[in-house]
Every structure is written in C-alpha cells, then in structure tokens.
RODO-2510 file (C-alpha; in nm, 4 decimals, decimal comma):
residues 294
     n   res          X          Y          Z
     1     x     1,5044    -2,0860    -0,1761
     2     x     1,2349    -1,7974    -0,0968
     3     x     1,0821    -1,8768     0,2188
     4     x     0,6779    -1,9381     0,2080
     5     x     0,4001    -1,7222     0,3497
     6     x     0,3376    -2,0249     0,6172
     7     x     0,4338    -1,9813     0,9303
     8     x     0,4433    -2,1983     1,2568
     9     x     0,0723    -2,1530     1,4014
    10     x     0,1033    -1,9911     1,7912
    11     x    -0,1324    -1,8380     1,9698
    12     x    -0,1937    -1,4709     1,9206
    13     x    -0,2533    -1,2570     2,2504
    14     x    -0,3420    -0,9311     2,3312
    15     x     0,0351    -0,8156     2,3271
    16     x     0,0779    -0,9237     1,9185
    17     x    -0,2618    -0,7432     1,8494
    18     x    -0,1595    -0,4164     2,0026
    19     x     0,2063    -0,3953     1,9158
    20     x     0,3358    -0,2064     1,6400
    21     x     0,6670    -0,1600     1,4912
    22     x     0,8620     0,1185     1,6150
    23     x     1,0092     0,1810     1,2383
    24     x     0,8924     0,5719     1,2363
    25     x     1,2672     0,6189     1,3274
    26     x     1,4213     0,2674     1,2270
    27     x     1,7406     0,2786     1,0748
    28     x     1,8164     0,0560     0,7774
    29     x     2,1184    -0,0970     0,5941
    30     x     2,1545     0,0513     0,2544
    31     x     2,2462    -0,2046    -0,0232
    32     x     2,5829    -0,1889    -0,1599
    33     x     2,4405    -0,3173    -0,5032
    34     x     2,3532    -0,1254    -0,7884
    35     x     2,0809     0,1353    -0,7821
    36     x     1,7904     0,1081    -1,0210
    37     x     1,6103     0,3991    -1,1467
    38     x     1,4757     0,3404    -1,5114
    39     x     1,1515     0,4961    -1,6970
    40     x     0,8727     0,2426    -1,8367
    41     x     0,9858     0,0476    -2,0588
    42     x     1,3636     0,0405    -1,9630
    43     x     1,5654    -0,2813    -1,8283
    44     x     1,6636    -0,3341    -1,5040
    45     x     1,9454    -0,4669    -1,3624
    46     x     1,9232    -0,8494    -1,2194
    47     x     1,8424    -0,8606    -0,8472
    48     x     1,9670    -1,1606    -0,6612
    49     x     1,6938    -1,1024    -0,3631
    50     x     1,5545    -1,3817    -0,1850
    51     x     1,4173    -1,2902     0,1277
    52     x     1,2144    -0,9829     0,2217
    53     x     1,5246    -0,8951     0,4442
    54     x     1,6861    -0,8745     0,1425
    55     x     1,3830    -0,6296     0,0149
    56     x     1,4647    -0,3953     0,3448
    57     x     1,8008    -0,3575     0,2279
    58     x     1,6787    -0,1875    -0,0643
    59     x     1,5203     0,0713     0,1666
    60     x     1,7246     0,3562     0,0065
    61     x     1,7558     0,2781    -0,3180
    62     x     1,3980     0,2816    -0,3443
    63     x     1,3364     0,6151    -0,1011
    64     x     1,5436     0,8666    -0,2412
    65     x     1,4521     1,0981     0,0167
    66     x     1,4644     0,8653     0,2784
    67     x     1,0940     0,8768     0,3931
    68     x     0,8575     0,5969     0,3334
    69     x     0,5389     0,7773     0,4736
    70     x     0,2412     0,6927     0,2721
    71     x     0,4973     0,5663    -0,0051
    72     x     0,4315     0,2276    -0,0553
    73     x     0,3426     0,2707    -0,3850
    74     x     0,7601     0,2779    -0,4723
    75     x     0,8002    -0,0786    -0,2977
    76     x     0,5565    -0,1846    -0,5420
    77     x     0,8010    -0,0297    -0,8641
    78     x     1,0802    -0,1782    -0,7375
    79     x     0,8885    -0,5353    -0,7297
    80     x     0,6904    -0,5184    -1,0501
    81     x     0,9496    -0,3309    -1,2402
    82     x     1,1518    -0,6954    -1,1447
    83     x     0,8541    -0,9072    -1,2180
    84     x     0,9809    -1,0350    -1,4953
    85     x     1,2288    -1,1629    -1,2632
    86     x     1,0803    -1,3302    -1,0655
    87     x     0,8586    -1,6994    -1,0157
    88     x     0,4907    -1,6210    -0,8943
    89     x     0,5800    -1,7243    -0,5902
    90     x     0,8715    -1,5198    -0,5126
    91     x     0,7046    -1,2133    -0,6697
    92     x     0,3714    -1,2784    -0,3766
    93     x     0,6501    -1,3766    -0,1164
    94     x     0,7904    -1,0492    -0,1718
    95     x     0,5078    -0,8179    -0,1696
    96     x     0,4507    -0,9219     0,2502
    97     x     0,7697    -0,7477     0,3137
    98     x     0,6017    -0,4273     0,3413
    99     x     0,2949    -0,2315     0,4746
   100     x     0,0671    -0,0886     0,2466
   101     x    -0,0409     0,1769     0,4712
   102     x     0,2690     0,2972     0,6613
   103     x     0,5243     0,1749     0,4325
   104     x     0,6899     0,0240     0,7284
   105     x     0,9408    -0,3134     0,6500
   106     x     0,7384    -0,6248     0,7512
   107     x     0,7779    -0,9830     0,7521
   108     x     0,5023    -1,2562     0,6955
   109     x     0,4141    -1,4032     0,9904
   110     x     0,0932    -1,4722     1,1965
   111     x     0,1229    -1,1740     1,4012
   112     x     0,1507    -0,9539     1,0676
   113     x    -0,1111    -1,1025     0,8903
   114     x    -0,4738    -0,9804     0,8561
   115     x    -0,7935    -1,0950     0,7000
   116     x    -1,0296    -0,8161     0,5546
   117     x    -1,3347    -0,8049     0,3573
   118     x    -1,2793    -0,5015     0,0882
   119     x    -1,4611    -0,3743    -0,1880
   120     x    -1,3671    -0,4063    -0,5249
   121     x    -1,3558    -0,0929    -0,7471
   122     x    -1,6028    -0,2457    -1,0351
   123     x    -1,8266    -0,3630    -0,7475
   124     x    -1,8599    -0,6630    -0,5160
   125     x    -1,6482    -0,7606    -0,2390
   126     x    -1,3299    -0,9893    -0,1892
   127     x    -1,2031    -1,1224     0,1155
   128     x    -0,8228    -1,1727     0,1402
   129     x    -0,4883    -1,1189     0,3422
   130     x    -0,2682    -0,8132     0,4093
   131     x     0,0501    -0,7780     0,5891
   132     x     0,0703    -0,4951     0,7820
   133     x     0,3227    -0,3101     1,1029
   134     x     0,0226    -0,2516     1,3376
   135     x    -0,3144    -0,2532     1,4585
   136     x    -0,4216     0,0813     1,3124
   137     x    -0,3328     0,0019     0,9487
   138     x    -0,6640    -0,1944     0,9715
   139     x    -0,8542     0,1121     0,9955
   140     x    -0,7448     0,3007     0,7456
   141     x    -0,7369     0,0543     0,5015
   142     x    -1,1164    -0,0035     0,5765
   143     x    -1,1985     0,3848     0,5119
   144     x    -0,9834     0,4215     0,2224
   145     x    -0,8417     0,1370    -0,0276
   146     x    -0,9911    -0,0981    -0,2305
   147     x    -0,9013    -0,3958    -0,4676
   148     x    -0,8829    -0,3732    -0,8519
   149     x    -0,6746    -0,5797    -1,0695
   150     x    -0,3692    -0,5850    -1,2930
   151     x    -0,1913    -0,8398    -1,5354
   152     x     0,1480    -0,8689    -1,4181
   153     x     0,4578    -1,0512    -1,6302
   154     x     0,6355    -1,3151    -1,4961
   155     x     0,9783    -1,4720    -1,5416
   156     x     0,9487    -1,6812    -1,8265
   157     x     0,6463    -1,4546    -2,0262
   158     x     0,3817    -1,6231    -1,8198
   159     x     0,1215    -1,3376    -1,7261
   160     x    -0,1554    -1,3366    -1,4279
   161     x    -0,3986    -1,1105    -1,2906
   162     x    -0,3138    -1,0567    -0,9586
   163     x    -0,5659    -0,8450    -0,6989
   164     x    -0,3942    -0,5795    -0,5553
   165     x    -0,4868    -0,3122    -0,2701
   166     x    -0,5315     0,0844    -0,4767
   167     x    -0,5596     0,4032    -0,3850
   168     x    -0,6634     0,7242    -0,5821
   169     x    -0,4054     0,9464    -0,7440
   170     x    -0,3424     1,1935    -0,5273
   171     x    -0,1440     1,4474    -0,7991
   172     x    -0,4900     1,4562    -0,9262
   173     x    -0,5233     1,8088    -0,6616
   174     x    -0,1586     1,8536    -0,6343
   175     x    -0,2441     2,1834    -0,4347
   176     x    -0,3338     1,9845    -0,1277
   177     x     0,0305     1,8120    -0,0907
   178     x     0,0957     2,1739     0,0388
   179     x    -0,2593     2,2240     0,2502
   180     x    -0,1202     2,2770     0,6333
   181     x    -0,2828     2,0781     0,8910
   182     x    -0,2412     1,9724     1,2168
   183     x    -0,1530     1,6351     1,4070
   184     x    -0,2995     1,5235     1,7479
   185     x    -0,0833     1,6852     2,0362
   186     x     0,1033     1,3047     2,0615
   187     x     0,2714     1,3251     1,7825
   188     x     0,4324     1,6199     1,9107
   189     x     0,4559     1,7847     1,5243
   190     x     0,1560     2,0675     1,5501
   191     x     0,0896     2,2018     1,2165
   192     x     0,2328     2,0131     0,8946
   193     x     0,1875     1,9166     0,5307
   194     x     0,1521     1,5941     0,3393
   195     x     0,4593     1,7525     0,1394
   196     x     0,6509     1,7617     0,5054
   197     x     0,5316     1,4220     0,6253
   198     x     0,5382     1,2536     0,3011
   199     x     0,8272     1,3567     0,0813
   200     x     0,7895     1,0847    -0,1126
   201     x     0,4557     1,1372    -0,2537
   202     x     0,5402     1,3925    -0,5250
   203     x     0,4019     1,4503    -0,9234
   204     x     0,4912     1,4946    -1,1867
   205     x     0,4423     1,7779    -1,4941
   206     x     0,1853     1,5356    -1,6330
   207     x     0,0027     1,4974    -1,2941
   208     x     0,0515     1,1779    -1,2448
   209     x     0,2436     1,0382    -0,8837
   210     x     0,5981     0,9121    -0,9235
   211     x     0,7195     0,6000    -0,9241
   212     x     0,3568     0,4377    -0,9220
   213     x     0,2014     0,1563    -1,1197
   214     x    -0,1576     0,1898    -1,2133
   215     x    -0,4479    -0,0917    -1,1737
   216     x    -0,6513    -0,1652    -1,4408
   217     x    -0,9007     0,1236    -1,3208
   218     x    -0,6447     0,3093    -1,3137
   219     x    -0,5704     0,3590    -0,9433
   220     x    -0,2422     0,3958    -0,7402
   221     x    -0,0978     0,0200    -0,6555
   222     x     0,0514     0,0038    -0,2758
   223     x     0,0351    -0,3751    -0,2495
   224     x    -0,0731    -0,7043    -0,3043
   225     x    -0,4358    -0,8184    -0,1593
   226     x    -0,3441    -1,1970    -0,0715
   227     x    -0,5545    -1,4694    -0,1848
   228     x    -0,7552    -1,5788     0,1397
   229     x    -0,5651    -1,9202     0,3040
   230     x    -0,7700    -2,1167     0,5669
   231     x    -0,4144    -2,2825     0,6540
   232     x    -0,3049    -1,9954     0,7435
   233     x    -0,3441    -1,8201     1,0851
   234     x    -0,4705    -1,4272     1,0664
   235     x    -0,6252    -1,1593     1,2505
   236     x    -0,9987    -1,0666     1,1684
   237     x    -1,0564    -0,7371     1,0928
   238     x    -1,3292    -0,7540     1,3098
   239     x    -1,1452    -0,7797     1,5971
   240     x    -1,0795    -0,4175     1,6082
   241     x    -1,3813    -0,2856     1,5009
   242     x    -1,4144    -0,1243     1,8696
   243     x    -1,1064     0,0006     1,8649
   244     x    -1,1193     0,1641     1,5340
   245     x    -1,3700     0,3704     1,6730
   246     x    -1,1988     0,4639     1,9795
   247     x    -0,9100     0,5335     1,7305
   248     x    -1,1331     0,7990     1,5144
   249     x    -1,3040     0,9152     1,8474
   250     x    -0,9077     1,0619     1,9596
   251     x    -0,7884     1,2325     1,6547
   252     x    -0,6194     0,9203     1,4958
   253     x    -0,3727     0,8718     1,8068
   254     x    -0,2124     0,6085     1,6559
   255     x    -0,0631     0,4339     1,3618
   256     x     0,0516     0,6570     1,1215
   257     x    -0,1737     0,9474     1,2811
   258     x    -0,3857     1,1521     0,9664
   259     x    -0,0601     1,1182     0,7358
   260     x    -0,1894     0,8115     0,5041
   261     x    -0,5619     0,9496     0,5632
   262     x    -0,4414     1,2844     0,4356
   263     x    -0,2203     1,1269     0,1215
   264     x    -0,5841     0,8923     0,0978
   265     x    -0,8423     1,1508     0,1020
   266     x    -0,7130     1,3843    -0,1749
   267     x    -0,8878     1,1616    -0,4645
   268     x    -1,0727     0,8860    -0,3148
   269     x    -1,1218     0,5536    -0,5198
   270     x    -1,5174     0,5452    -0,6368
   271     x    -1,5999     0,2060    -0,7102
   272     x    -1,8055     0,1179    -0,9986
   273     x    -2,2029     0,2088    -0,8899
   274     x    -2,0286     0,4993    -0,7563
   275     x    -1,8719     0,6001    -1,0883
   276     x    -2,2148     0,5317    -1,2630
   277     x    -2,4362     0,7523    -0,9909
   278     x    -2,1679     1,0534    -1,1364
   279     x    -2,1738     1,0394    -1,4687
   280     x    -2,3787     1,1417    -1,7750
   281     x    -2,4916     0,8901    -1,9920
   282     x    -2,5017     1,1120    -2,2963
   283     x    -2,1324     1,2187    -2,2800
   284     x    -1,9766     0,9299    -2,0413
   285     x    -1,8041     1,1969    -1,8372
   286     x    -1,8135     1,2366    -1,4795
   287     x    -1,7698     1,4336    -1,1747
   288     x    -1,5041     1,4644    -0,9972
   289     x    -1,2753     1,4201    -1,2907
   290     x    -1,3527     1,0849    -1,2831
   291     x    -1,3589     0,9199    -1,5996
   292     x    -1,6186     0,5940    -1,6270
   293     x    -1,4240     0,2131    -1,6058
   294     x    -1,4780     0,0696    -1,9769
***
C-alpha cells in the first residue's frame, strides 16, 4: 500500500524549523533494477515502487552524473514518464519524496511540509503545500518559481490537471551555464559555474534542458504544488519572512547557497500581465524571447 501524505500531528519547535538535511554529501543505494532512459514517446519499463524510499533508490538511475543540484526537474521524468503507472494517489505520494529546490531526497512529514502563497504564471495566486530539505528552500522558491498547470495520464487513461511548481528554461542563454561566479566564503568553493555545481542541468542542440517536462506555459516542471489540506500540519511561509532577509542580507549563507538562484535567474518565469506589458500587439511577439501564453 503507498503510505498517505498524513502524518501524526507533533509539535514543531525551533530545532525542526532550522534543521536541514545534510544530503550535499549523502550517499545513496543505487537500485539493482533496470535503468530507464527512453525519448518521448517510448515505453518504460514497469516500476514496482511504493514508497518514496523506494524513489531514493533510484537516485542514480535518474542522475547520471551523480549530482542532483538544481536538478529536480529529472525526478519529475522519472515520475511522469511512469504516470501512466501509477493511481493519482501514488503518483502525488510520490512527488513529496523530493525537494524542488535542492533536489535533496525528502519524506512527507510535518517537519517537511510548507504552506506558500505563489503566483500563478497566467495571473492570480494559489496557496498550496511543498515538501522541501530546509528552511532556505522557502526563500528561493518565493523569488523564483511559480505554478502553471499540466494534464497528466494516469493508470487506467484517466487524465487530470495537476498544479505544479515551474521554472524558466534555462538553455534558453546556454552561455551562462559557463558564467564564473563566486560563492560566500562558507561554502569554502570561491569561484565556480552553474556547469561545475550543477552538472545536471545541461541542453540540448535544440536548446531545450534535458530530461525536463514542460507546463502548459511552457516552463521547466521541478515538482508538484500540493493542494492546500487544513488536516494537515505545515509551516507558514511567513514564519521566515525575517529570516529570509537575514539570509539575502549574508550572501545566501545557507541552503543551497546562489546555485538554484543562479540555475533560476538565467530565464525567469513572467507571469501573464508580465508577458502582456512585453509584447506587441500588432505582431504578438515579445521581449525577452518570450513568446505570449495563447
């Protein structure tokens, strides 16, 4: 049976807010099973998976380079490419196995679980749930993703919309996978690249970023955005609103430093009004190389 989002309500102290995972350098068990790496289109082979643990066990089947920095976008193939595998609930169990920011293995739990308020890229504003490793994911996630929507097949044919979190495309200025900066002095790294710290972020000839399913705008999938539950317990994103700014005010000490901000900020999502300030009415295109939502 796949176990449910619910978890046993506790108290949530200061210790669960501020702890993070230490997976930066976690090591994890490699499946045994076959390894899936099919086009669009293609079959996949049946996966037996039932728990998220079972979803970490995946780890390197699904990074072939063995980095999940800023890579969550190839958790999400490995799910929907299996969708059709899959009950609606198993397929939403599944997605709170990982974070969409780090990339980090998670489990759904109260501790893991966040409530935000995020805008939607035709406009508007939804309030749901994310799962994420730590405290600083919330940040990030404020300054950079939003929530668009995509028709996903289940077992059985039956096909719902589900709201998921999206980036923009980053292979839309290739050129600044390989732009050098540099990390805050705690990280201990000095001068990098997104192409260093996130080898798993790559194009292709055609531009586009590997491995990753688009939204119905058209933007980069890296999760789920969980349907709000008053039964369940959660964090407010409001609750770190002070220390989100003390975050930005030291360089982005924390969580996964400028890495995801870097992989973010290449082609940021413009949401609808956005889209419409940009463009020409005459010819529909836009700045930016952004092309208007239909």
């Amino acid at each position: 049976m796949v176990s449910s989002l619910r978890t046993t309500p506790g108290t949530l102290g200061v210790a669960a807010i501020l702890t993070c995972w230490n997976a930066l350098h976690g090591v994890y068990a490699q499946s045994s099973g076959e390894v899936a790496v099919q086009s669009a289109g293609e079959a996949v082979p049946a996966w037996k998976g039932e728990s998220v643990r079972d979803l970490h066990q995946e780890y390197y089947n699904i990074f072939k380079h063995g980095n999940r920095n800023a890579a969550s976008h190839l958790w999400t193939k490995f799910l929907l490419d299996r969708s059709q595998q899959m009950t609606h609930e198993r397929l939403t169990y599944m997605f709170s196995g990982f974070c969409a920011v780090s990339g980090s293995p998670t489990s759904p739990q109260d501790r893991t679980r966040y409530k935000l308020n995020l805008q939607l890229v035709r406009g508007g504003r939804r309030t749901g749930f994310m799962y994420y490793c730590c405290w600083p994911c919330v940040c990030d996630t404020q300054d950079f993703i939003r929530i668009d929507t995509k028709n996903i097949t289940l077992l059985g044919g039956e096909s719902r919309q589900y709201h998921f979190a999206v980036l923009g495309n980053p292979c839309d200025h290739p050129e600044e996978l390989t732009r050098p900066f540099k990390q805050v002095e705690v990280y201990g790294r000095g001068e990098t690249t997104i192409k260093q710290e996130a080898p798993e972020v790559r194009c292709d000839a055609a531009g586009k970023l590997d491995g990753a399913y688009l939204s119905d705008g058209g933007y980069i999938i890296i999760n789920m955005f969980f349907d709000e539950d008053p039964s369940l317990n959660s964090m407010d994103e409001s609750l770190f609103a002070q220390m989100c700014t003390q975050r930005a005010d030291a360089g982005y000490n924390s969580g996964m430093g400028e890495i995801f901000r870097k992989v973010a900020a290449v082609s940021p999502v413009l949401i609808q009004p956005q889209i419409e300030a940009t463009c020409n009415a005459e010819d529909a295109t836009c700045s930016n190389n952004v092309k208007a939502i239909a």
